[in-house]
N, C-alpha and C positions, 0 to 999 in steps of 0.2 A: 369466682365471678368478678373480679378484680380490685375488691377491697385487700387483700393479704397480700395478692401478688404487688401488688403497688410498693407494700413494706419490701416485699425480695427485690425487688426490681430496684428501690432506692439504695439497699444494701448493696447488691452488688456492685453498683453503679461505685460507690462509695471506696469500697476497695479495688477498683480499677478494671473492674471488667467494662470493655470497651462496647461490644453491644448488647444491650439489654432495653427488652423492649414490653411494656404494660400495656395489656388495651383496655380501654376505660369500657366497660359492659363486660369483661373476660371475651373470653374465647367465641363467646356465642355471638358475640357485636361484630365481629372481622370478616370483611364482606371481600378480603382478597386482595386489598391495595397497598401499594407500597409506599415506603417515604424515599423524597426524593430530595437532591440540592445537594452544594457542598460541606460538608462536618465541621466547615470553620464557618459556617455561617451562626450570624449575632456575637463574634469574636473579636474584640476590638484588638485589632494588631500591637503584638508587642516585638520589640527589637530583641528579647530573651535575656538583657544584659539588665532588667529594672531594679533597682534598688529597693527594699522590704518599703521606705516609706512611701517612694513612687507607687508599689503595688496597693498602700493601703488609700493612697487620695483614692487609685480609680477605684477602689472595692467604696471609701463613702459615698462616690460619687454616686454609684449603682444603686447602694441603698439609699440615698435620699430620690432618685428617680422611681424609686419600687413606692418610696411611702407617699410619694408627690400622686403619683398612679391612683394608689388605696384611696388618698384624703378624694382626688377626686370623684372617684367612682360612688364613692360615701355621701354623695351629694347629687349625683346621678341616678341613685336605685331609690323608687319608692318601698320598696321594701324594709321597714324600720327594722328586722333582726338582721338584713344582709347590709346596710347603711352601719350598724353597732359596729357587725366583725367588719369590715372594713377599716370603719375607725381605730380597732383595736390592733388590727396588721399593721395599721400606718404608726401606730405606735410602737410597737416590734421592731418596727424601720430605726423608727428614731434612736431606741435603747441599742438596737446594733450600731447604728453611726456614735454614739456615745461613748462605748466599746474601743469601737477603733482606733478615734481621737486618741484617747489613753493611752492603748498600744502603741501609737505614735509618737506621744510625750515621754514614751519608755525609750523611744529608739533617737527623740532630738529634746533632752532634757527642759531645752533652751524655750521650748513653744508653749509658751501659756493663753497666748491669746488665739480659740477658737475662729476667729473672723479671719485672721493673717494666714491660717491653716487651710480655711476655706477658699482663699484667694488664689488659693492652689490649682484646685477642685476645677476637672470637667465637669460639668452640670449635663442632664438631656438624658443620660441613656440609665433605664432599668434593669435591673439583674434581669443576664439573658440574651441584653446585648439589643433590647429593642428601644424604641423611645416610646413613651408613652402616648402619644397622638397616635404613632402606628399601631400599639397594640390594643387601644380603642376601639380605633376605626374598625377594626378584624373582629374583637368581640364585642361589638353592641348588641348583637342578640344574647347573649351570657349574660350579660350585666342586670337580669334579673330577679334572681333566686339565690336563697344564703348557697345551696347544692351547685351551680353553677357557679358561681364567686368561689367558694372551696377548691374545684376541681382546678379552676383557673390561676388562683394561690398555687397552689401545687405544683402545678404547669410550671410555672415560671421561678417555684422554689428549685424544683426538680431542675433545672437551665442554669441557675445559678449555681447547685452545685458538681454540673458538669463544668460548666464556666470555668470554674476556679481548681479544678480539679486536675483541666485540660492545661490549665496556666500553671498551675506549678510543675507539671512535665515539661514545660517550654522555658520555665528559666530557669539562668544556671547560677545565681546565687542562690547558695543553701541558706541562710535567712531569709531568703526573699519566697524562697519554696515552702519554710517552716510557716511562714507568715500567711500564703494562701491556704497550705492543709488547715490551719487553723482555723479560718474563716470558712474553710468547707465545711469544716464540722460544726461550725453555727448555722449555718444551712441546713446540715443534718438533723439538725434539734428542731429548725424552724418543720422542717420536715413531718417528722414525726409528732409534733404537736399537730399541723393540720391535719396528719393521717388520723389524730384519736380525734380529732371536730366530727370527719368522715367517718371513722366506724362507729361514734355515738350516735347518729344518725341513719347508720342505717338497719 
């Protein structure tokens, strides 16, 4: 009914199969329509040659765009238990961008000052490849219910770790590939903790 497939469909996804498809209601919700557009869409173009530290500014940047999202949406739903997990995703955001920095201070000894690092930093787009005004505008009706906020985390966890998944096929340094698989599978975790929010509920 698509709580379990969700976990298969993450899984697979995970280990590189290329199409794999969930529908949110199972099987019984699919009224026959297809998806459509091109497979590099929400892909911010890389030239394939990006250095591990280059990969990791655009990966903070994504996540302080995913928690920029959360914090607002948290202030958007009168819903006070979906306004909490909100808040508590944007904080997820932050401890991953925290993550990162460090991974970065491993790879340029020299960086201690977090602000100079940020100076770096594309700012605007969320894992997934969307900005956050756009992916608003698209789900204002969602932004009501903890159930609808969940499915929508997921959404866009689930993007993220095709995102970076997609990106370490595309470049050709092997640090810079090590550096995304790893970041997928902090996706993966993100992953699977929103999956047990979703099966405790239902």
């Amino acid at each position: 009914m698509g709580g379990r497939s969700r976990a298969a469909a993450q899984f697979l996804a995970g280990q590189g199969f290329e199409e794999v498809y969930n529908l949110k209601g199972g099987i019984a919700a699919w009224q026959g329509l297809q998806a459509f557009g091109p497979a590099e869409m929400g892909m911010i173009t890389l030239r394939g040659n990006e250095t591990p530290q280059e990969v990791i500014a655009m990966a903070y940047g994504m996540e302080q765009g995913l928690a920029d999202f959360y914090s607002k949406v948290s202030v958007m739903t009168e819903d006070l238990e979906a306004r909490e997990m909100m808040r508590k995703l944007a904080q997820v955001e932050e401890k991953h961008k925290h993550k990162l920095f460090a991974l970065y201070q491993t790879l340029e000894p020299g960086s201690h000052e977090r602000i100079l690092f940020e100076e770096k930093i594309v700012f605007g787009l969320m894992e997934g490849g969307f900005t956050g005004e756009e992916f608003l505008e698209k789900n204002k009706p969602l932004l009501n219910t903890v159930d609808n906020l969940l499915s929508l985390a997921m959404m866009l966890e689930a993007q993220a770790l095709d995102l970076y998944t997609r990106y370490a096929q595309k470049v050709r340094d092997a640090q810079s590939r090590s550096v995304l698989h790893d970041i997928a599978e902090e996706e993966k975790g993100h992953l699977a903790a929103l999956g047990s929010l979703v099966e405790a509920r239902t």
